[in-house]
C-alpha positions in Angstrom: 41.9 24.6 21.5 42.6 21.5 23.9 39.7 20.2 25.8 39.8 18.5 29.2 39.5 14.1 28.3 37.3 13.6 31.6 33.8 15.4 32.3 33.8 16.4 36.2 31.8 13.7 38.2 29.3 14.7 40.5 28.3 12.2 43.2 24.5 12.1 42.7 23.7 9.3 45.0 24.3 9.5 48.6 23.9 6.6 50.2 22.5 6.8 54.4 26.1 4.9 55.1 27.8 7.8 53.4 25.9 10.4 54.7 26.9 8.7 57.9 30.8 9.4 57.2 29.9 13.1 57.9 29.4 12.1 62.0 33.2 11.3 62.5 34.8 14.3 61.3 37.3 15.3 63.7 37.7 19.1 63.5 41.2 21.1 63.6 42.6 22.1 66.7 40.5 25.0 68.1 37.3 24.4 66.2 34.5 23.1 67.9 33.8 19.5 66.3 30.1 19.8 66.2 30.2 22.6 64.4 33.1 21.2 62.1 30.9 18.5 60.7 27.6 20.7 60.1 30.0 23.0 58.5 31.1 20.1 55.9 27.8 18.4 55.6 26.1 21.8 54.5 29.6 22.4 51.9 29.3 19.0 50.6 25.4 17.9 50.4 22.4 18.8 48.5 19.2 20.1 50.7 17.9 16.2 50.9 21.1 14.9 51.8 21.8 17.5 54.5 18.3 17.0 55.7 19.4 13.3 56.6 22.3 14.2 58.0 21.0 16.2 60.6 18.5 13.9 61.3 21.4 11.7 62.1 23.8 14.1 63.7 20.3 15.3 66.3 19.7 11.8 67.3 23.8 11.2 67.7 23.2 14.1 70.5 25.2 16.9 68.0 24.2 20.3 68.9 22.9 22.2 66.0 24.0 25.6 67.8 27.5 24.8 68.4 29.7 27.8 66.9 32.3 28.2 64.1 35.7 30.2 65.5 34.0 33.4 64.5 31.1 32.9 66.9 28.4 32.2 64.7 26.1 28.7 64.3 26.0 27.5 60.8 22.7 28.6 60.3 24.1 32.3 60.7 26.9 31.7 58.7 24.6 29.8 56.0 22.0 32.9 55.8 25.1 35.1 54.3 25.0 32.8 51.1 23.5 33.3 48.1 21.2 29.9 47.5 21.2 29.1 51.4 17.8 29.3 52.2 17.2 25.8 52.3 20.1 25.0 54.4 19.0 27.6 56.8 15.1 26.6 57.0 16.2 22.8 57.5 18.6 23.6 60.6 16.0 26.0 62.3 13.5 23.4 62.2 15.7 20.5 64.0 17.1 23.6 66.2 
């Protein structure tokens, strides 16, 4: 049976300069870009590191109900997912 050489790496550390990063996402065409970098924040972060980011992304002026192409805010779209609730409590309190 082969085995995979290299054990997956999982960033652990987030650093405030690359939490940061997350603010200058530019979104594809026809997605609102406030919404676009909420949406990869919340993929890409653990709870405390998401919690940063949208204290950055408030005081940056980003608008925490801004909506995906379906219609919906993040925090709709995270309260479908199993293991969101978190996420969810953490935007309605900066909403």
């Amino acid at each position: 049976m082969a085995r995979k050489d290299k054990q997956k790496v999982i960033d652990d550390v987030w650093t405030e300069d690359h939490i940061r990063t997350y603010l200058a996402f530019y979104p594809p065409e026809g997605v609102d870009r406030d919404f676009h970098r909420l949406q990869k924040a919340y993929q890409s972060m653990r709870e405390e590191d998401f919690e940063t980011f949208l204290e950055m992304f408030k005081a940056s002026g980003g608008d925490i109900q801004a909506r995906g192409p379906e219609g919906q805010t993040l925090a709709e779209e995270a309260a479908r997912h199993k293991g969101s609730a978190g996420y969810v409590e953490l935007l309605m309190a900066v909403a």
